[in-house]
Backbone bond lengths (Angstrom), bond angles and torsions (degrees), N, CA, C in turn:
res aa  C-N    CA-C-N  psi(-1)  N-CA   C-N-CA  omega(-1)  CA-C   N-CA-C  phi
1 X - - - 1.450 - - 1.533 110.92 -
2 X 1.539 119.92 -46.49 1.105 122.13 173.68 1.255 141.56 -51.65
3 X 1.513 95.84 -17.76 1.869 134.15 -175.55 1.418 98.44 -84.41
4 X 1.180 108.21 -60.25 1.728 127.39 -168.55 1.556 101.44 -53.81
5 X 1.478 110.68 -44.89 1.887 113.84 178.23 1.204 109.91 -72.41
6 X 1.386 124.25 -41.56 1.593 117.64 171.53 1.525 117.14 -70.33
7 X 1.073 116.60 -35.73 1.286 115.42 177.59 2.241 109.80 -64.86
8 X 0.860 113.80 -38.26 1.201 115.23 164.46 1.297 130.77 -87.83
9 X 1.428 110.73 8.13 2.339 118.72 155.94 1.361 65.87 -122.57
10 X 1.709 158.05 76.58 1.271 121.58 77.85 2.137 87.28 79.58
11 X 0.979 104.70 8.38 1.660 84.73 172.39 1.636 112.97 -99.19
12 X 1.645 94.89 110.29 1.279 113.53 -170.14 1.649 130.53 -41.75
13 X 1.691 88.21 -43.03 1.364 102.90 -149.16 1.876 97.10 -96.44
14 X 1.436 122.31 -0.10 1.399 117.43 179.86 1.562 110.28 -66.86
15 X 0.933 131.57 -51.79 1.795 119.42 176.69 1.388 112.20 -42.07
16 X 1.309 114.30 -28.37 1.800 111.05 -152.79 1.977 88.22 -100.64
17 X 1.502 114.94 -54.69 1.500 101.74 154.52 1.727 136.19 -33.08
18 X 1.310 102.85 -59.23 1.594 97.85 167.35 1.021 116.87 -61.91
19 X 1.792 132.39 -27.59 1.313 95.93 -171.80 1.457 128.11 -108.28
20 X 1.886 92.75 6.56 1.333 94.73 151.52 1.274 121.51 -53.75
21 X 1.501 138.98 -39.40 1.529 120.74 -164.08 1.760 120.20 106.12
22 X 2.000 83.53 -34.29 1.931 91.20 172.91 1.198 124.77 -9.31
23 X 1.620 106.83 -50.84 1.918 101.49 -154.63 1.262 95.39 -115.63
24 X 1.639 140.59 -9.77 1.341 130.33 -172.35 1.422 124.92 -36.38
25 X 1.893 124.11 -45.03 0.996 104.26 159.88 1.308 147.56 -67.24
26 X 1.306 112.04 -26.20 1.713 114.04 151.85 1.379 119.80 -61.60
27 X 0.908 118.38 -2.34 1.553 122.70 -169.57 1.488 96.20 -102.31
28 X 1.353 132.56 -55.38 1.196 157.48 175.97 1.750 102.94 -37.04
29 X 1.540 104.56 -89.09 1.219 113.69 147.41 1.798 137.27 -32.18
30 X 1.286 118.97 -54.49 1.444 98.69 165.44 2.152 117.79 -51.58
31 X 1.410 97.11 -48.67 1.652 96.90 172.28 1.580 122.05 -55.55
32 X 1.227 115.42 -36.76 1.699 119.55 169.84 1.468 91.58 -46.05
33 X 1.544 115.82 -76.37 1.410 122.23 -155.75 1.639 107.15 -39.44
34 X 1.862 110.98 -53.62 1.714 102.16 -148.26 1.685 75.17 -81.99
35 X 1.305 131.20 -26.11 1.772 105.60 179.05 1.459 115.30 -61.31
36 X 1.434 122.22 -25.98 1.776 120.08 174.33 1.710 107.49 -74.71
37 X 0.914 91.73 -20.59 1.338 93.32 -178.43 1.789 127.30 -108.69
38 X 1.818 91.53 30.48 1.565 96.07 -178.59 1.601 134.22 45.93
39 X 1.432 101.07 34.20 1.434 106.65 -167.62 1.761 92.57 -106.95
40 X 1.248 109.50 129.22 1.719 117.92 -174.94 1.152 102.60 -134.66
41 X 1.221 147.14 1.86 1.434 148.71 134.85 1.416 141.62 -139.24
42 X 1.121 97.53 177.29 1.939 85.85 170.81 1.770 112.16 -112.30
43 X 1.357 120.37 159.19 1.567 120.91 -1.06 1.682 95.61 -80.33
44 X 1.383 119.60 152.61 1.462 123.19 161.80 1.937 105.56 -109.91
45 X 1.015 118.69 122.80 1.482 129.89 149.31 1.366 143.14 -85.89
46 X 1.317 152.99 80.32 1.233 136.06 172.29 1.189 124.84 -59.11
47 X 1.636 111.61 154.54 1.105 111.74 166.59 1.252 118.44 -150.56
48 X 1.277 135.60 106.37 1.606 119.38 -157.92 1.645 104.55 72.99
49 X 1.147 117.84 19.09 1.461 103.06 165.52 2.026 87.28 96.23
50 X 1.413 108.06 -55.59 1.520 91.46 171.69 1.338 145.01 -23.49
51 X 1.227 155.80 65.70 1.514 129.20 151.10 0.830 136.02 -5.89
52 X 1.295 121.19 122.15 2.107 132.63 170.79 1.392 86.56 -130.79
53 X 1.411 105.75 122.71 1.293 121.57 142.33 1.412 147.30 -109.61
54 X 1.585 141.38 139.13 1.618 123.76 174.19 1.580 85.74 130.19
55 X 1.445 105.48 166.72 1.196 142.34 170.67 2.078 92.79 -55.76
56 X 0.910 127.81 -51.83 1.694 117.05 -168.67 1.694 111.47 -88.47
57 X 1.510 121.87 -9.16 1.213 143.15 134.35 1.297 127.19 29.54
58 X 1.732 110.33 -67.23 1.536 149.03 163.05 1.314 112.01 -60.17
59 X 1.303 115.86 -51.87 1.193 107.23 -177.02 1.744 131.03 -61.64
60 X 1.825 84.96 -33.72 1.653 106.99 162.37 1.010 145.00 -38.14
61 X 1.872 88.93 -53.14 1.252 115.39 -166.06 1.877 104.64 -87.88
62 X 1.488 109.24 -22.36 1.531 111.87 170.90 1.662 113.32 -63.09
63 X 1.863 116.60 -57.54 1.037 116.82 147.93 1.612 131.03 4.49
64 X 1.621 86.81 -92.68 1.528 88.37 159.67 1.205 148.24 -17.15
65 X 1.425 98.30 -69.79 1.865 131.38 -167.19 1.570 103.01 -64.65
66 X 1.689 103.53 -34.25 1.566 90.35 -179.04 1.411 108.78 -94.96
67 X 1.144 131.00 -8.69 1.692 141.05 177.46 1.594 104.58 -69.47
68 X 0.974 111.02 -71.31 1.761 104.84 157.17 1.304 131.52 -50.81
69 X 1.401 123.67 -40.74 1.296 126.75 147.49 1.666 127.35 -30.34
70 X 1.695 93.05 -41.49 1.566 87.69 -178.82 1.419 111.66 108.10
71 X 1.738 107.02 -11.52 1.410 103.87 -170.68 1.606 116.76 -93.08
C-alpha cells in the first residue's frame, strides 16, 4: 500500500530508501511504541489517557476538550 501511495505523488526515490534499511529502526521502534500504546489505527487521539479512533475521531476528541474545559 505504501508503494502504491508513493508511486502515485511520483516520489521517486521511496523504493531505493526502503530498501536501503536507513530508517528500519525508527520505523521498528515507532510501531513498538503505537503497539504499547494500543494504537490500531489512524488517526488515534488521546485524551485523558482515552483513545478516539477513525476519521470522526476529532470531533470526539473536540467534544471532549470542551467538556473538561467546562464549556
Amino acid at each position: 500500500m505504501l508503494y502504491d501511495i508513493a508511486k502515485s505523488l511520483k516520489l521517486t526515490q521511496f523504493d531505493s530508501c526502503m530498501a536501503s534499511g536507513k530508517h528500519d529502526v525508527q520505523l521498528q521502534n515507532s510501531t513498538n511504541e503505537c503497539t504499547s500504546a494500543g494504537i490500531k489505527g489512524t488517526p488515534t487521539f488521546f485524551v485523558n489517557g482515552k483513545a478516539y479512533v477513525g476519521q470522526t475521531a476529532i470531533f470526539d476528541v473536540q467534544r471532549e476538550v470542551k467538556r473538561l474545559l467546562g464549556e
